[in-house]
C-alpha positions as CSV (number, residue, x, y, z in Angstrom):
1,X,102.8,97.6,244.8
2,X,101.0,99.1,241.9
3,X,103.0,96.4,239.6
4,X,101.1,93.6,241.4
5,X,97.9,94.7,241.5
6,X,98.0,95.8,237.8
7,X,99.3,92.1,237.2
8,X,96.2,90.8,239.3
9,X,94.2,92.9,237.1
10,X,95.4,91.8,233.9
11,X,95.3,88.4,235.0
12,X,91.2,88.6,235.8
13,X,90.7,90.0,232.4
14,X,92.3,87.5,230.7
15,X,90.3,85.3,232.8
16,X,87.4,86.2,232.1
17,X,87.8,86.7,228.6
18,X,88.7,83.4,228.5
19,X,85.7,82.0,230.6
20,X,82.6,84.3,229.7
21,X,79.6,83.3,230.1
22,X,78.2,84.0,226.7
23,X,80.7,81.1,225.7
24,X,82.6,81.4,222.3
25,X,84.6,84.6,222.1
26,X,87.8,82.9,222.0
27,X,86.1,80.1,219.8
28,X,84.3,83.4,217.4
29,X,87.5,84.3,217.3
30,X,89.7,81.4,216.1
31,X,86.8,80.6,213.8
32,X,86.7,84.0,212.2
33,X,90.5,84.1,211.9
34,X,90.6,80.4,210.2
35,X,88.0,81.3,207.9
36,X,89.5,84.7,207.1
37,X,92.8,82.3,206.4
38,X,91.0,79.9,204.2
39,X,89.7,82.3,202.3
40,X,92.9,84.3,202.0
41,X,94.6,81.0,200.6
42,X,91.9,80.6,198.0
43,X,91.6,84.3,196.7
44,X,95.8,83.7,196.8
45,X,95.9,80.3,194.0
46,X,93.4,81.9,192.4
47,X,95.5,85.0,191.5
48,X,98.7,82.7,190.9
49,X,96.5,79.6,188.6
50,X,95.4,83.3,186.5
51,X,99.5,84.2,186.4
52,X,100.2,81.4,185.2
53,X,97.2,80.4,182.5
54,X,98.8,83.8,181.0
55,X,102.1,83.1,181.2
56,X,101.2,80.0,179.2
57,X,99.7,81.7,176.5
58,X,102.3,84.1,176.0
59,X,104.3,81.1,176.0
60,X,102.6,79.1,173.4
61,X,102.2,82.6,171.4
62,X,106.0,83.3,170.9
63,X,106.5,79.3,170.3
64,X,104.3,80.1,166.8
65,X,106.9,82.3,165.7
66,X,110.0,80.0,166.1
């Protein structure tokens, strides 16, 4: 008995989470969490293009000395 009407419960939550009537939190969401990805990826080839810029200098330095 108390498993189905916590179920109900849960369900109505996620129901109205879903529909609110300030429209958008699931949309806020997504589009926070998207940008937060985007940015994530760009902070991420930034590090690895620096990596490797100095991997090719240290590179082209011990190439002098062959």
């Amino acid at each position: 008995m108390k498993l189905k009407s916590l179920l109900k419960k849960f369900r109505s939550k996620i129901k109205d989470f879903i529909f609110d009537e300030y429209g958008g939190n699931l949309i806020e969401y997504a589009l926070l969490v998207g940008f937060a990805l985007f940015v994530f990826f760009i902070i991420i080839g930034v590090v690895t293009s620096m990596l490797d810029w100095t991997v090719g200098l240290s590179n082209d330095f011990f190439d002098i000395f062959k």
